[in-house]
N, C-alpha and C positions, 0 to 999 in steps of 0.2 A: 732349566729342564725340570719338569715336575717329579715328584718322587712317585717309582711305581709302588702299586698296592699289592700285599701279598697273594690278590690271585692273579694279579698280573704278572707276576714274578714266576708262579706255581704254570702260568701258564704259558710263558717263554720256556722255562726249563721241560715242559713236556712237549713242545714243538722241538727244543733241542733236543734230547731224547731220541725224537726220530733219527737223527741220522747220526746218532749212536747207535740204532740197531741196523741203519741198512748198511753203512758204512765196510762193516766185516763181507758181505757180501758182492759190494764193490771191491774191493782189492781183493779178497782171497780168492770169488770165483771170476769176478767181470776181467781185473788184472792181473794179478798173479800166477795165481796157482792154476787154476782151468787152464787159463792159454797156453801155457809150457802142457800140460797131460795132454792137451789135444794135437801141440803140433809133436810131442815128442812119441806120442801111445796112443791115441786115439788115429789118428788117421796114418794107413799103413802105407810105407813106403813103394815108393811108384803108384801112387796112386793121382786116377784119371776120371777126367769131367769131361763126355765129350769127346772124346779119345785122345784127349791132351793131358798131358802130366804136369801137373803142378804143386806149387810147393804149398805146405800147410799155411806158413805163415800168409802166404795169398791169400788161401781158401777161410781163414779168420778172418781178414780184413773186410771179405766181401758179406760173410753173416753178420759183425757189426755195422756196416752197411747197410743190411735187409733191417733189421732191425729199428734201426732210425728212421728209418723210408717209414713203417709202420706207424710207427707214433709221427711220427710228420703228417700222417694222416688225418691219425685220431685226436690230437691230442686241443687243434682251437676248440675246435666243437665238445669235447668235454668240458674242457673251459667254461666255454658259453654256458654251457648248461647248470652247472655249477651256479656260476655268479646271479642264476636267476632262482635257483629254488635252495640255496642253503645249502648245499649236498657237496660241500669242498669235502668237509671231515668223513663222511659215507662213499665218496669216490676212492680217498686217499687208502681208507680202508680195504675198499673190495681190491685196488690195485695188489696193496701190501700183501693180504694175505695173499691172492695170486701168486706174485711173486714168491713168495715161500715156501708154496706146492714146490713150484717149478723149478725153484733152486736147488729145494732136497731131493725134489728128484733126479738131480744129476749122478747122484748119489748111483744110479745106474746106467749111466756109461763107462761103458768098457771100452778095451780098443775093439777096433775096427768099426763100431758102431760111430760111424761118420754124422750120419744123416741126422739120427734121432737126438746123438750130443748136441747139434747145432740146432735141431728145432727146440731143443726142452731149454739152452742157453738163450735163444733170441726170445723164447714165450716169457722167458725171468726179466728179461733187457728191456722189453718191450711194458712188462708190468713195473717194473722198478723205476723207469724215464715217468712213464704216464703216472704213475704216483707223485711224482715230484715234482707235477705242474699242480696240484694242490697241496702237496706240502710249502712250495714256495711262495702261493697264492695268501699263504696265512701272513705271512711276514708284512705287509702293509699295516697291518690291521693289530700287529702286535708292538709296534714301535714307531716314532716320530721319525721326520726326514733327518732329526738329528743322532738318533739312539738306531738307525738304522743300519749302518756298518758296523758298529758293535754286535750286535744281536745278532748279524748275519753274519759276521768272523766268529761270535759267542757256537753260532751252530756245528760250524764246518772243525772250532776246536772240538767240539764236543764228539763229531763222528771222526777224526781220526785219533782221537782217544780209542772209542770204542772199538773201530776196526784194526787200531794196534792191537790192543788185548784180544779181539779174536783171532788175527791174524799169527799174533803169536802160540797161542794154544795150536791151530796150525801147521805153523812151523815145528813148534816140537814134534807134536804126531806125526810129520811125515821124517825130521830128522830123527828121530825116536822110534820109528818104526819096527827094527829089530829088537831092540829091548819088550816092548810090547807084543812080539809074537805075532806081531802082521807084517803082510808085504806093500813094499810102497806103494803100488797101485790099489791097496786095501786104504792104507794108510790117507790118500788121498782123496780118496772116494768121501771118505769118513770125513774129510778136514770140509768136502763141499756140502754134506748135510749139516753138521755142524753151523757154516754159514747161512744157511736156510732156516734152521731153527734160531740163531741168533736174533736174526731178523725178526724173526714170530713172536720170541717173547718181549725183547725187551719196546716193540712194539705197541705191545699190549698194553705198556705204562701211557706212549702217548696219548691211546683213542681213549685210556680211562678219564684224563685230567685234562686232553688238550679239548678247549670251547670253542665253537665256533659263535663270534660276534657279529652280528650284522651291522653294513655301515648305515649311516645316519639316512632315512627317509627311504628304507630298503623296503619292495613291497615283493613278497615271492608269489613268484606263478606257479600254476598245475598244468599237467599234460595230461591229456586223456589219454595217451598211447606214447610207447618209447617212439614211435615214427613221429608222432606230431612234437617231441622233444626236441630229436634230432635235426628237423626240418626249423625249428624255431634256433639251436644252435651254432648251425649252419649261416642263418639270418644275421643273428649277432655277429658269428666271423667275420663272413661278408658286411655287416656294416664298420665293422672296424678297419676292414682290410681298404676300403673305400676310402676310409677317412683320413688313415696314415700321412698320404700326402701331405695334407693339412699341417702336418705338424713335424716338417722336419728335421728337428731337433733331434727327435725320439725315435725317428724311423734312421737317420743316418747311425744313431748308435744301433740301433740293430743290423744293421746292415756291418758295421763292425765289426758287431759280436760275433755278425755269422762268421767271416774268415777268421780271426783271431782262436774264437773259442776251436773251429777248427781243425787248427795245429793241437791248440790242449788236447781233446779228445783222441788225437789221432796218437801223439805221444804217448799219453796213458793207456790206451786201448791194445795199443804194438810193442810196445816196448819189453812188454815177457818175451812175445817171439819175437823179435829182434834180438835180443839177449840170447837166447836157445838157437834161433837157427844161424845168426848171422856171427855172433861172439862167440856161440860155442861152450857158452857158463853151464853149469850145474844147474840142477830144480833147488838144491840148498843155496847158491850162492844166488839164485835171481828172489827165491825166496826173503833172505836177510835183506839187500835193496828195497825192496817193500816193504819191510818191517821198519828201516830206517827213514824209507818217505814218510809213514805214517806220525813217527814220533818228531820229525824236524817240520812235518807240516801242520802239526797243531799250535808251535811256536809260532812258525811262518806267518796263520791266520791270524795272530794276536797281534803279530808286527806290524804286518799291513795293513792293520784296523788304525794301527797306533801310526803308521808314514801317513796313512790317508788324513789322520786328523789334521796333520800338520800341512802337507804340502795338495790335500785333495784327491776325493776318492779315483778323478780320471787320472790325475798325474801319476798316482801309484797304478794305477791299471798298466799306462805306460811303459813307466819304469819295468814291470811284470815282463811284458812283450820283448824287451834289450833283454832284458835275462834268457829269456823262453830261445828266442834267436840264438844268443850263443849255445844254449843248451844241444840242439839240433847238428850245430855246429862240430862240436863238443865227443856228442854219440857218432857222428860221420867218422873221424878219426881213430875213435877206439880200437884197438886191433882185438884180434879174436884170444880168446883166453883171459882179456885185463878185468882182471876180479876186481882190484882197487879202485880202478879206474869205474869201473860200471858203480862200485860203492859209491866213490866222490860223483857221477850224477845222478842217482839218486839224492844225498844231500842234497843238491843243486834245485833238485825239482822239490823237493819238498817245501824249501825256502818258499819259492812260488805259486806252488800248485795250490794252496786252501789260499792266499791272500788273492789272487787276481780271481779266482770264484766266488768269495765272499764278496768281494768290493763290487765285479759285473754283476752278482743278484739285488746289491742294496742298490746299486747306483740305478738301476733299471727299476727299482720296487720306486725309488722319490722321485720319480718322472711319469709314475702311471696314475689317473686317479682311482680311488682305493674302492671305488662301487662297481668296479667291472676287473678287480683282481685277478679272478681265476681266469678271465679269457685273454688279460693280458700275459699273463702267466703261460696261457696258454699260447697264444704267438712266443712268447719268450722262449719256451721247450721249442717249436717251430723250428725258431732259426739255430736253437743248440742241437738239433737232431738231424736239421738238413744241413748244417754246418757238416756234422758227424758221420755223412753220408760221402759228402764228397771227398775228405783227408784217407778216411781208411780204403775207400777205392782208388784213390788215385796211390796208397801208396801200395797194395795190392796188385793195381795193374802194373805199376813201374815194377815190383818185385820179381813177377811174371816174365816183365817183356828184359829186364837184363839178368834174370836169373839170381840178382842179389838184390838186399833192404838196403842197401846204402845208397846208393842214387836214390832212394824213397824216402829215404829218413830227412838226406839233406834239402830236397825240395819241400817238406815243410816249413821250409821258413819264406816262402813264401806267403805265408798263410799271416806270418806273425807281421810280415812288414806292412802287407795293403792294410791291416785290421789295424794296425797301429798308427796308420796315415789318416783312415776312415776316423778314426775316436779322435786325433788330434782336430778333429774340423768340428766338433761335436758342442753345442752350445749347452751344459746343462741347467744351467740358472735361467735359460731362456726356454726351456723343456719343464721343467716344477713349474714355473710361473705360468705355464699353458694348461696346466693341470685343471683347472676350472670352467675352463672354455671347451673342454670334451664333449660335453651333453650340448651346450650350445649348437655345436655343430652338427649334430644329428640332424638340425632341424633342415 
């Protein structure tokens, strides 16, 4: 393994950076904290879609639904277009700050304001996912098929560092609320701008130092028009999406990912309101849970970088999914009030949650070749967004149709078992070695 050179180093650490700043904005607004204000204060009791009554934690499930649907749209064709003219670092940009508008300005939803808290959440959801089909696009291009579980466990330690520490800050202001002369719904409001600005600045550090490298024999095109962009975007997808076939190594593991990743999503996304509507916990007690996934999943990314060395990045993937599975299991049982209990899953998940995301981004970055990153990258968000489409609706509608999460929760592990059968069939030594034959096949 060659020794990197110090702006190779300067420039891992500022890709990692990024998700040090988004990271607070995932758990405090995406997980945490939002979910419980909305199903708890934000949407008002007996409240009707249609002339149907339903429960908030439903009506969350299907805006993180809307939202994936979006970026499932958008997000090959960014891609494409990326990988042709340079513009990963100028995409990732315009998304981020997006994003940061959006997030702060959750900062004014109040209750009863149903509508406008879900559109200004899915506008941040929608900017934050489509960010991260170029922020992960970088990763090829920053590390070897060998140093690439590392650098991409190195990331995910880095953002739940960072969204512990915001998270925390947080938590006190909304546990702290009275001493500081605000009211929790103040207090909360403040914790979601906060989150927004995190994102902003410590941002800032990445677009100053992070570079974008062109790969070897890279020649960029110009567009005379965003239409003749898109239309040429479009192309590339479509030629990729044609080609899959060819190489199904690569397409079975995505295929995979989609049901496995999910369950994860669906977990993370429901699991405040699950907590809130169905357990019955506190905004303090679902709060602390989060604070302690953040600090047990920064270990967890380091462990699983360190199992995969030894036993293989699929085989820890696996391993991940037995875990995930009981985990499901686990929250079916809980009864309503177990503070402890919702503590001990949390740990649980956190063990988890950053190692099987690290190891599915690197394992998916050494089976793609590295001159059309951003569009594989771009399928890659694909299947993690329409993955994320169908878990929080299905457990949404299951919510709906028996009036509780727990026949929802436990039917995600369906999710975990096919995706964990799929990746067991999955050749990846025969997926790298195909790696060269990409362009060939165009022809």
């Amino acid at each position: 393994m060659a020794q990197a050179s110090t702006a190779e180093k300067k420039n891992v650490h500022a890709w990692c950076m990024y998700d040090w700043a988004t990271n607070g904005y995932q758990v405090t607004t995406a997980s945490a904290l939002f979910p419980v204000f909305f199903v708890e204060a934000i949407v008002p009791e007996g409240f009707a879609v249609f002339g149907r009554e339903i429960p908030a934690s439903g009506l969350w499930g299907v805006g993180l639904g809307t939202a994936a649907i979006i970026v499932f749209l958008m997000a090959p064709v960014l891609g494409a277009i990326a990988d042709l003219t340079l513009l990963k670092r100028k995409f990732l940009m315009t998304f981020a700050w997006g994003g940061c508008l959006f997030a702060s300005l959750l900062f004014f939803a109040t209750p009863g304001m149903v509508w406008l808290s879900l559109l200004l959440f899915i506008a941040a959801q929608v900017c934050y996912t489509s960010g991260n089909v170029f922020y992960n696009a970088f990763l090829p291009g920053l590390a070897s098929d060998e140093d690439m579980d590392r650098i991409s466990g190195r990331g995910f330690a880095y953002g739940y560092i960072g969204g512990a520490l915001q998270f925390g800050f947080s938590l006190g202001l909304v546990s702290g609320h009275d001493l500081m002369g605000l009211s929790q719904e103040l207090a909360i409001r403040l914790a979601l701008l906060t989150a927004g600005l995190w994102w902003l600045g410590f941002s800032a550090y990445t677009f100053i130092h992070l570079k974008e490298t062109p790969p070897p024999g890279f020649r960029e095109q110009s567009f005379r028009s965003p239409a003749a962009a898109v239309r040429q975007g479009v192309g590339q997808t479509w030629s990729i999406a044609r080609r899959l076939p060819r190489f199904p190594a690569l397409l079975l593991f995505l295929l995979a990912f989609f049901f496995y990743n999910d369950g994860i999503q669906t977990v993370i996304g429901v699991s405040a309101a699950y907590g809130k509507d169905e357990l019955e916990l506190g905004t303090q007690a679902i709060m602390i849970t989060f604070l302690i996934v953040q600090f047990v999943a920064f270990g967890g990314a380091l462990l699983f970088s360190r199992i995969a060395g030894r036993i293989g990045a699929k085989n820890a993937v696996l391993l991940s999914l037995v875990i995930w599975s009981g985990i499901v299991i686990y929250a079916y049982f809980l009864q309503a009030g177990d503070i402890f209990g919702f503590f001990v899953l949390g740990v649980i998940v956190g063990l988890v949650l950053g190692g099987n995301q690290a190891l599915s981004r690197s394992l998916f970055a050494s089976m793609i070749p590295r001159e059309s990153s951003a569009n594989f990258f771009g399928f890659f968000t694909v299947f993690h967004k329409l993955s994320a489409i169908l878990g929080p609706l299905l457990f949404g509608g299951l919510a709906i149709l028996f009036d509780s999460a727990r026949p929802a929760i436990l039917a995600i592990i369906f999710f975990f078992v096919v995706g964990g059968l799929l990746l067991a069939c999955v050749d990846v030594e025969k997926a790298r070695g195909s790696r060269g034959l990409w362009l060939e096949s165009a022809s």
